[in-house]
DRENZA-334087 format. One record per residue (C-alpha): residue in three letters; y, z, x. Coordinates in pm, whole numbers, padded with zeros to 5 digits, always signed. Each point is the difference from the previous one (the first is absolute). Layout:
<atoms>
ALAYZX ...
</atoms>
This chain:
<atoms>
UNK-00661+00398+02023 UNK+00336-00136+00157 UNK+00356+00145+00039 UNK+00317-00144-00031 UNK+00322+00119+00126 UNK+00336-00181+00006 UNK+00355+00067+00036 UNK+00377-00172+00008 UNK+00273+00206+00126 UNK+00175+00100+00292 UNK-00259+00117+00220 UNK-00196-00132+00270 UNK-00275-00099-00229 UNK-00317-00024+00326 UNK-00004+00452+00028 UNK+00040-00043-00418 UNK-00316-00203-00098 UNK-00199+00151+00265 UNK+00039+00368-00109 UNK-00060-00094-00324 UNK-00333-00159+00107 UNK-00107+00237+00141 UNK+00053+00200-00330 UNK-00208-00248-00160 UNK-00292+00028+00268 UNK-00181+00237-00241 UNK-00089-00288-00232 UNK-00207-00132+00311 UNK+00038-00379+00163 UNK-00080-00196+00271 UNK+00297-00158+00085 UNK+00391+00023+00003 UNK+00287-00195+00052 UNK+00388-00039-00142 UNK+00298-00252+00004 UNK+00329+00027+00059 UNK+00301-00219-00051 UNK+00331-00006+00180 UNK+00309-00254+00073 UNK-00293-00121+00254 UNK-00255-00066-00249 UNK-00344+00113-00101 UNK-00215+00229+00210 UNK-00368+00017-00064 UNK-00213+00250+00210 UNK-00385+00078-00144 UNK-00337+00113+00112 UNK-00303+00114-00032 UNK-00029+00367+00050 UNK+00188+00284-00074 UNK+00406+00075-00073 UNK+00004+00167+00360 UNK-00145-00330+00130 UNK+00251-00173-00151 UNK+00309+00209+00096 UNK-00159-00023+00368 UNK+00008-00347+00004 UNK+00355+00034-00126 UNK+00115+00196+00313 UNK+00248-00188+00248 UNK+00024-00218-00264 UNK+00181+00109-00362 UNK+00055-00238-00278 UNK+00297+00062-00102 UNK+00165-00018-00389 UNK+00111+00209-00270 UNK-00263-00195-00261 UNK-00339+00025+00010 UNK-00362+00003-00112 UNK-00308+00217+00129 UNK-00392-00045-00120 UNK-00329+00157+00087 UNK-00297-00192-00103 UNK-00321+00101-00108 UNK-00173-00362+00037 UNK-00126-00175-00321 UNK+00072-00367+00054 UNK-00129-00076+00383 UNK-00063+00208+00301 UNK+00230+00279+00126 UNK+00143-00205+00293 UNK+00371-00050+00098 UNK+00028-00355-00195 UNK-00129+00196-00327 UNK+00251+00302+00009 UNK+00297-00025-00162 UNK+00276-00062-00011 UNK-00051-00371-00082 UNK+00307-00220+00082 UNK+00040-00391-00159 UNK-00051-00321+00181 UNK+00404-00013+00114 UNK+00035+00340+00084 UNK+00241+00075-00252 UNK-00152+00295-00209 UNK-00295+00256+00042 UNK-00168+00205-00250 UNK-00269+00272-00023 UNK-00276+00063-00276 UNK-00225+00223-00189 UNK-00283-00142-00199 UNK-00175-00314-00043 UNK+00118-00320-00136 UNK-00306-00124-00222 UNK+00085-00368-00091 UNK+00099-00013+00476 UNK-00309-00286+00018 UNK+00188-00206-00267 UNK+00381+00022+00128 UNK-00163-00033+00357 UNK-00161-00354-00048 UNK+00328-00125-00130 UNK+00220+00122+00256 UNK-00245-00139+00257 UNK+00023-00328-00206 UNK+00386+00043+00091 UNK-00050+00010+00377 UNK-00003+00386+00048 UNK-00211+00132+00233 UNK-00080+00359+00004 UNK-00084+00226+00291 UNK-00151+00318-00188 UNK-00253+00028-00207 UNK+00188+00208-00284 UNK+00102-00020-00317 UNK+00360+00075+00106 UNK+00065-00286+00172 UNK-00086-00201-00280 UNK+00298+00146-00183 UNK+00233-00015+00265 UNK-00098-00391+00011 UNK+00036+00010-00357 UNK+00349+00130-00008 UNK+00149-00218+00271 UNK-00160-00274-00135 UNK+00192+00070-00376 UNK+00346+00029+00236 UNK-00038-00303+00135 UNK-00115-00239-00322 UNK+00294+00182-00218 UNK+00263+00109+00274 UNK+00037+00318-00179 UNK+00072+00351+00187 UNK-00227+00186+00161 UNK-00026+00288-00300 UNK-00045-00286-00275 UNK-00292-00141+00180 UNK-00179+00309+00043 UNK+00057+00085-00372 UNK-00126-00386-00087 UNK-00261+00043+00250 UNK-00156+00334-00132 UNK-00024-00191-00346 UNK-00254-00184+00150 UNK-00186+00305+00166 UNK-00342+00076-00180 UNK-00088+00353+00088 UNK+00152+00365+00194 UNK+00285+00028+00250 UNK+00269+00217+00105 UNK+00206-00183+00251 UNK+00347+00019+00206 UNK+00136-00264+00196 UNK+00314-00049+00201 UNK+00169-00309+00114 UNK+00188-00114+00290 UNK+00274-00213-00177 UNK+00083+00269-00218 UNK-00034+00337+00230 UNK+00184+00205-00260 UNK-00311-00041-00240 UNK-00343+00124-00104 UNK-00252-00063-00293 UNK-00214+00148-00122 UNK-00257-00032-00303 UNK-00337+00127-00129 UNK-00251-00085-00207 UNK-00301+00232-00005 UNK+00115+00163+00288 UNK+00243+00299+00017 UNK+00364-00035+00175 UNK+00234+00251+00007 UNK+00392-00072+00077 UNK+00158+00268+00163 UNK+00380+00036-00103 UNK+00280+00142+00281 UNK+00342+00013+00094 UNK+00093-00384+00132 UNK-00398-00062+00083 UNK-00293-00076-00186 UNK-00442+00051+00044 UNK-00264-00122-00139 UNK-00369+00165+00037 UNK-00343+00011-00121 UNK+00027+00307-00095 UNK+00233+00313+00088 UNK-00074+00095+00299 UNK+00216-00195+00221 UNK+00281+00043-00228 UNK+00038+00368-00076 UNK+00150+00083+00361 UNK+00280-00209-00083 UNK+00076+00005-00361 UNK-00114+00163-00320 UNK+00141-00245-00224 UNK-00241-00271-00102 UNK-00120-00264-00253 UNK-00293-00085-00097 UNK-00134-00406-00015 UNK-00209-00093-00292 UNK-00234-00269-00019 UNK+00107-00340+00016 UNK+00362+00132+00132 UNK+00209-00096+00283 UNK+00320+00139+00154 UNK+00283-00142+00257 UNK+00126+00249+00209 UNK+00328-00009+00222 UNK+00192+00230+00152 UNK+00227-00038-00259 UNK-00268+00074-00331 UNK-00258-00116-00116 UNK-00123-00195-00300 UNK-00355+00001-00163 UNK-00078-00237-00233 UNK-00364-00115-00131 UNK-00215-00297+00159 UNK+00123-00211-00331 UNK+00331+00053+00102 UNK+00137+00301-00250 UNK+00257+00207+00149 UNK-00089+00396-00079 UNK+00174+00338+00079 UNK-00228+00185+00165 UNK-00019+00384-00045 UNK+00071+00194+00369 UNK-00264+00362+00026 UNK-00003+00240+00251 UNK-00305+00084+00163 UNK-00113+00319+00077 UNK-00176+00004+00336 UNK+00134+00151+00245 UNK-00033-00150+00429 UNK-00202+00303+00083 UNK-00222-00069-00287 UNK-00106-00305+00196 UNK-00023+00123+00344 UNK-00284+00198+00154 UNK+00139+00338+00005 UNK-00161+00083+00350 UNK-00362-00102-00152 UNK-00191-00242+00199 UNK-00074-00197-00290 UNK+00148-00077-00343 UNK-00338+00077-00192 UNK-00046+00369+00167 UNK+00396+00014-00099 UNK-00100-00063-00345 UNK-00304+00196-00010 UNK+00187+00331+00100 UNK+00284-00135-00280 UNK-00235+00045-00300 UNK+00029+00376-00088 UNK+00418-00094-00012 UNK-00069-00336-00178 UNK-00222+00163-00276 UNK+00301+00240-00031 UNK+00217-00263-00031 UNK-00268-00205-00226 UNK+00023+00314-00273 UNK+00380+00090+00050 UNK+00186+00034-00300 UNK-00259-00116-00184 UNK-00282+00322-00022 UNK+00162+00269-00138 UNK-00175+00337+00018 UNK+00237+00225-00196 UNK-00116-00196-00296 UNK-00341-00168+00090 UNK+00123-00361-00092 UNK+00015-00321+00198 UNK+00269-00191-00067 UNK+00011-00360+00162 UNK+00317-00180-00037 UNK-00071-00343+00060 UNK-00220+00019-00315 UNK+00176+00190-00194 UNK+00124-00287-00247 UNK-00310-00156-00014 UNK-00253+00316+00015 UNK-00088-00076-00380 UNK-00158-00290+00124 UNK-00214+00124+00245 UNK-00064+00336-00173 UNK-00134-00282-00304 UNK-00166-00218+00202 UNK-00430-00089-00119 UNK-00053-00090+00358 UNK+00201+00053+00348 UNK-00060-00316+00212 UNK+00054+00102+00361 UNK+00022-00310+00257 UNK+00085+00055+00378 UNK-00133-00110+00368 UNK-00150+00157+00270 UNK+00065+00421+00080 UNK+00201-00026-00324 UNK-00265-00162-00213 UNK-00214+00349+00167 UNK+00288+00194-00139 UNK-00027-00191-00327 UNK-00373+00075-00028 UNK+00100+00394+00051 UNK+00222-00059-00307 UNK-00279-00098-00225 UNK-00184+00305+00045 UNK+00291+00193-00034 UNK+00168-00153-00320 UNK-00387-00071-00153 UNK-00073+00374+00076 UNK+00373+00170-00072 UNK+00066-00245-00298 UNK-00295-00160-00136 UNK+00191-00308+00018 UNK-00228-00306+00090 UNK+00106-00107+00337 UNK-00144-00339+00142 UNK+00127-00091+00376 UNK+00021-00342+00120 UNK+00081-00158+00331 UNK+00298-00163-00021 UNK-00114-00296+00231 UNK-00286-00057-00259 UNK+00186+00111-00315 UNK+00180-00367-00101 UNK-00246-00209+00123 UNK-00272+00135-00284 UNK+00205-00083-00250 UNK+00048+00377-00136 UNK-00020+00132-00354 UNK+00341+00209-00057 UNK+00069+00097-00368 UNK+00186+00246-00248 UNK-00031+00335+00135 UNK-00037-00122+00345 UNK+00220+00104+00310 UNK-00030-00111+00371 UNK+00116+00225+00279 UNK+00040-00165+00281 UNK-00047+00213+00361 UNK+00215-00140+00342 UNK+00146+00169+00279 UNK+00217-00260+00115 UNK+00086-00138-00378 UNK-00015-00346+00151 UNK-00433-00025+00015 UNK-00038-00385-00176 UNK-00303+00015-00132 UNK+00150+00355-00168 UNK+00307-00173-00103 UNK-00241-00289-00163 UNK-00151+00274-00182 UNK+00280+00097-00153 UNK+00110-00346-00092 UNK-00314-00043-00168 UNK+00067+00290-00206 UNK+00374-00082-00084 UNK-00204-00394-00100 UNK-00213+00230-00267 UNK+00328+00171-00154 UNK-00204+00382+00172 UNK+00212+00246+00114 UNK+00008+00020+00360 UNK+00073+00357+00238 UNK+00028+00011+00350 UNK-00076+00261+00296 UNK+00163-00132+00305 UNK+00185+00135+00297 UNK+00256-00208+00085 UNK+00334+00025-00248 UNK+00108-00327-00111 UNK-00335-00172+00111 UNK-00083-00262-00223 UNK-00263+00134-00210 UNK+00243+00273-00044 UNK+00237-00257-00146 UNK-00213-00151-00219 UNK-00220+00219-00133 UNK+00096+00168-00349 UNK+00044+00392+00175 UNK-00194+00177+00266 UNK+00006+00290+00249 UNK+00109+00004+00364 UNK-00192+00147+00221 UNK+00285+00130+00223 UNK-00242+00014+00282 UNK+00246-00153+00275 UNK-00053-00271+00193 UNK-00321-00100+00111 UNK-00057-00204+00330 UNK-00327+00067+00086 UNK-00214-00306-00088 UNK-00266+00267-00152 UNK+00130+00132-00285 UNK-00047+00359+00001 UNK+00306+00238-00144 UNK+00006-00293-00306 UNK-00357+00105-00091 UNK+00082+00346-00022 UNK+00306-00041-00200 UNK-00127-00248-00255 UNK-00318+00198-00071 UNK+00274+00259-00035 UNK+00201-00146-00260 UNK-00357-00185-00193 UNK-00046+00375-00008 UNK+00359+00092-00192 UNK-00067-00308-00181 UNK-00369+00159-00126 UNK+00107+00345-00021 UNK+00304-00084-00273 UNK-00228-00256-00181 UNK-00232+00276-00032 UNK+00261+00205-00210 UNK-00150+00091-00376 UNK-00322-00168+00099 UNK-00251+00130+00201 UNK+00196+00350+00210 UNK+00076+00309-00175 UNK+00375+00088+00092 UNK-00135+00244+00269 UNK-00223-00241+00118 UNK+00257-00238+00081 UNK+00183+00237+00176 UNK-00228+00161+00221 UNK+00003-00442+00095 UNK+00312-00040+00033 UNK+00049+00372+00223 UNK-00344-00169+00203 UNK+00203-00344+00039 UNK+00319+00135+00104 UNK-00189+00216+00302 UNK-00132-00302+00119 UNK+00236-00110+00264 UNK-00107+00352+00161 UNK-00359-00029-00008 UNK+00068-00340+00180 UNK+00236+00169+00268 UNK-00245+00258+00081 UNK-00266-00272+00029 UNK+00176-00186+00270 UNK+00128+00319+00176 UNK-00362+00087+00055 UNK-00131-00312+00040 UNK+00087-00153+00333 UNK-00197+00148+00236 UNK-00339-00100-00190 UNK+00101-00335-00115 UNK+00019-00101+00403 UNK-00303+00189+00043 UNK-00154-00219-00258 UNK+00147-00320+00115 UNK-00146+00069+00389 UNK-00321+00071-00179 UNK-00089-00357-00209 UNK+00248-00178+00207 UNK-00290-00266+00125 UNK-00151-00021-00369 UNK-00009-00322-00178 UNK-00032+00070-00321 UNK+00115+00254-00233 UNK-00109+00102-00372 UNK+00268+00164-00248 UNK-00167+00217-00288 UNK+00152+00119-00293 UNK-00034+00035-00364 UNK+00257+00041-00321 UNK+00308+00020+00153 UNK-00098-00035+00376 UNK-00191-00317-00112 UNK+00364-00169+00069 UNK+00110+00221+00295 UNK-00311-00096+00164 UNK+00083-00403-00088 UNK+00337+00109+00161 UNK-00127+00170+00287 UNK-00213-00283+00108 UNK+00287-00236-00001 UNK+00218+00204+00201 UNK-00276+00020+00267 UNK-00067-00362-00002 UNK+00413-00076+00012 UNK+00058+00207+00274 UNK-00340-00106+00225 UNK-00152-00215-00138 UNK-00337+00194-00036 UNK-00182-00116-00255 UNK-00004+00243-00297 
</atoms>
């Protein structure tokens, strides 16, 4: 995964784009770099390594402007080297850009800008469609936003990008395709990010890119129109992180942050929507469309990784609670097979982030069948919370931790709202499903009394099989998943086989 951070304002944009990389360091890389432009002209400084790296080598001497870009790179197209990392600047020196994803149809536009005279000196995809774009300015002589629109008509596969440019310092672009962007909105200044987190210290205010959209930002507005040139008013949401949600918190790392955060998230996860005066589970992002799930033949659940675990908890619980027949795919898999969706069918779609493609395919592929489509997803305004039909947050908080660990928790929370109100008038008695619900609801204690007592003998444990190579996770029914789970959080956080 890559980051993305950008800004046009007033402020020394260098401290800017490296403080927000360094909120994007949790998505992991393996190299950095940012531009800035100024009555001086465009400043490039990259390398492989890490944001600290990078700000060292910045010491003594600053790159000044109040426009800029910022990328970390997780390599895909060549080595991680300093000629790879972005940012990527043209031939002239006139513009640089960043990018997230991969350009599919680069060998093609490649040969034919090398047939031109180009030359390149990465061995990315990127610099194929910065060539690509100056190339367009020069054969039509049209401005630098025009040839990046014509020039992303051309583009065969994902990107998110931002690029800045030296003639015009009181500009930035931005477009994605495949790849999430977020524009941060302020007073007089303007961000752009892959996601929230270098945004939320400075503004709440933001808007959300959809595919095959681009925007123009100045300090004076901005203007977002699509890649075919349509001009659209875009809807400005809030979001609802807070800056300590993404900082530490005095933990040494994000993941034991998040560990300790589950007995809150689950409380958070059932808030307002378990309600044991009555016994009843009410979950408001259905709500309009519960009929349909509630009628459904068959529940169709398709997710990836931890969250296709979680998914897999779901099926027992909705097959056991509901006696609904429950069939979970993984969502990497799920549109390649060619999958049989019908009347009666409904796909639920499972995603922390809300932005997991091959989730997001999925629920293309069910939208292509005319199947209702639900999501569970952390992240408001993600977009497989925009374009799925309903769905439940998680309202789990942030998480930074590249293991996902508080999201588990909370999604095999709400599968087990989602089970426990399907199961209504089928298979509980009334007392039966309260004596649930009263069991659910006392979860988030059971959990904090777990990892009050837990500490001393998890170390113990670790010190114990901290040499052993291999490790085998057991479990059966439910803990058939966990134990899926647990072996992938042991072999994402050491790499010990499991």
């Amino acid at each position: 995964m890559c980051g993305i951070v950008g800004y046009i304002g007033d402020k020394e944009a260098e401290d800017l784009l490296l403080t927000g990389l360094k909120r994007l360091e949790y998505r992991g890389y393996d190299s950095a770099g940012l531009a800035t432009v100024n009555g001086d002209g465009l400043h490039v400084q990259k390398q492989e390594g890490k944001v600290d790296d990078l700000r060292n080598s910045l010491n003594g001497s600053p790159i000044d402007g109040t426009t800029g870009v910022g990328h970390t790179r997780w390599a895909t197209h060549g080595a991680p080297n300093d000629a790879n990392a972005h940012p990527h600047a043209s031939t002239d020196g006139s513009f640089a850009l960043v990018h997230n994803g991969i350009i599919e149809n680069h060998g093609v536009i490649k040969e034919r800008l090398e047939e031109k005279g180009y030359t390149f000196q990465s061995e990315t995809d990127t610099e194929v469609l910065v060539y690509l774009i100056e190339e367009v300015q020069r054969e039509t002589d049209l401005s630098l936003p025009e040839a990046v629109r014509q020039a992303l008509t051309q583009i065969v596969g994902a990107y998110g990008i931002a690029l800045v440019s030296r003639e015009d310092p009181d500009l930035l672009i931005a477009a994605r395709n495949g790849s999430p962007l977020i524009l941060g909105v302020g007073d007089g200044e303007y961000f752009v990010g892959s996601d929230a987190a270098p945004l939320v210290e400075h503004t709440r205010q933001v808007v959300y890119l959809e595919d095959g959209e681009m925007a123009t930002l100045r300090r004076s507005g901005y203007e977002v129109m699509t890649v075919e040139n349509e001009p659209l008013e875009k809807e400005v949401h809030e979001l609802e992180w807070s800056l300590g949600e993404i900082e530490k918190g005095g933990y040494d790392h994000f993941m034991l942050k998040e560990i300790m955060e589950q007995p809150d998230a689950l409380e958070d996860a059932m808030r307002g929507r378990v309600h044991l005066q009555n016994n009843q589970i009410r979950l408001g992002g259905l709500h309009d469309h519960w009929d349909q799930l509630r009628d459904a033949d068959r529940i169709v659940i398709a997710a990836c990784g931890t969250s296709w675990h979680a998914a897999l908890v779901g099926e027992y619980l909705i097959e056991t609670f509901a006696r609904v027949p429950v069939e979970v795919e993984y969502a990497s898999e799920f549109r390649y097979r060619d999958p049989i969706l019908g009347d009666g069918d409904v796909v639920l779609v499972i995603s922390q982030s809300g932005e997991t493609a091959d989730t997001l395919a999925a629920v293309r592929e069910a939208h292509s069948q005319n199947v209702p489509c639900f999501g569970v997803c952390n992240v408001v305004g993600s977009t497989i919370a925009r374009e799925t039909d309903a769905g439940v947050y998680l309202h789990a908080g942030p998480e930074i931790g590249v293991a996902s660990t508080k999201a588990f928790t909370a999604q095999v929370t709400v599968l087990s709202m989602m089970a426990l109100k399907l199961s209504k008038g089928r298979t509980l008695s009334t007392a039966e499903l309260a004596d649930n619900i009263r069991a659910l609801a006392g979860v988030p204690d059971q959990v904090r009394r777990v990892l009050d007592a837990s500490n001393g003998a998890l170390e113990s444990m670790a010190r114990t099989y901290r040499y052993a190579s291999n490790f085998l996770y057991l479990g059966r029914g439910y803990n058939f998943p966990v134990a899926l789970e647990g072996a992938l959080k042991l072999k994402e956080i050491s790499y010990i086989h499991a």
